[in-house]
N, C-alpha and C positions, 0 to 999 in steps of 0.2 A: 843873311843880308846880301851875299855876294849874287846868289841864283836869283835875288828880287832881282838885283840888279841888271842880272843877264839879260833876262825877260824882258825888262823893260826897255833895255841897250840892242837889244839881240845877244848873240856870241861873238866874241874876240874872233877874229882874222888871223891864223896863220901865214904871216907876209915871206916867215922863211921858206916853209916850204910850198907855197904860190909862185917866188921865184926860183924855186931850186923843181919845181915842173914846168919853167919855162915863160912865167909870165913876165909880160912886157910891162916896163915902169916908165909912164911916158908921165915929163915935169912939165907942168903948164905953167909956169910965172914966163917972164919976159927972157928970150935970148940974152940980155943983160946981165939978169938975175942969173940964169943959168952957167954962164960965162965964170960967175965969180966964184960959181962951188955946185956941185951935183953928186948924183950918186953917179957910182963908174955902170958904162952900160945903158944907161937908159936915156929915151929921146925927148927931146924937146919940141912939143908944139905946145903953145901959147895957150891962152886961152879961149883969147880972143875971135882964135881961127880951127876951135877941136869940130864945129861946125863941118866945115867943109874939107875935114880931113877923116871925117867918120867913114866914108866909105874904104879909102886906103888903113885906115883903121880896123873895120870889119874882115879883110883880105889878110890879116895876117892870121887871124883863126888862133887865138890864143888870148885867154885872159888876164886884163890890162888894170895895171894899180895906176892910179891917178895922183900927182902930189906936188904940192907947192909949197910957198914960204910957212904957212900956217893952217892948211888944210879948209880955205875957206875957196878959193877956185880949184881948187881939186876937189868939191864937192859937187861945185856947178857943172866941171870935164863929165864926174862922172854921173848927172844926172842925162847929161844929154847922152854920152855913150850907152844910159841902160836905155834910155829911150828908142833909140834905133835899136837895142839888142843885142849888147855888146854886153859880156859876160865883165863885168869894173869893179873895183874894191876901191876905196877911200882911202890910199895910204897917210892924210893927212900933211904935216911938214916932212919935206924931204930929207933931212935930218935925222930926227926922230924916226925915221923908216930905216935910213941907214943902218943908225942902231941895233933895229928890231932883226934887220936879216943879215948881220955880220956876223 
């Protein structure tokens, strides 16, 4: 059941060791949002503005986990970042990511 599952999911994400080779965990909810809880280390741009931050984004040359309150604008961060070519994973809520690579 599990390998249906895979198949049909893709494979599970190793977010621990994606950050433990350096990837960048950038929170897209609002500086607000962010303010009130985050993971340690990682940057804040919005969502609203991953847009025109994709190039300084690109320049850092390292693969970027996306993650928000519930994993629903971290999905949109990271469609636009593969769209330019940015190597992005879907960390989902930034919580629940915490979790995964503590």
């Amino acid at each position: 059941m599990f390998s249906f599952l895979r198949k049909f999911f893709g494979p599970s994400t190793d977010f621990k060791a994606l950050t433990e080779a350096g990837a960048i965990i950038i929170d897209v909810r609002s500086p607000q949002e962010f303010d009130r809880g985050h993971i340690k280390g990682s940057k804040n741009i919005p969502v609203n503005i991953i847009q025109r931050e994709i190039n300084a984004i690109k320049k850092l040359n390292k693969p970027i986990i996306t993650v928000c309150q519930s994993g629903a604008r971290s999905g949109m961060a990271k469609s636009a970042l593969k769209t330019a070519g940015v190597e992005v994973y879907n960390g989902g809520s930034w919580f629940g990511l915490r979790n995964k690579i503590s």
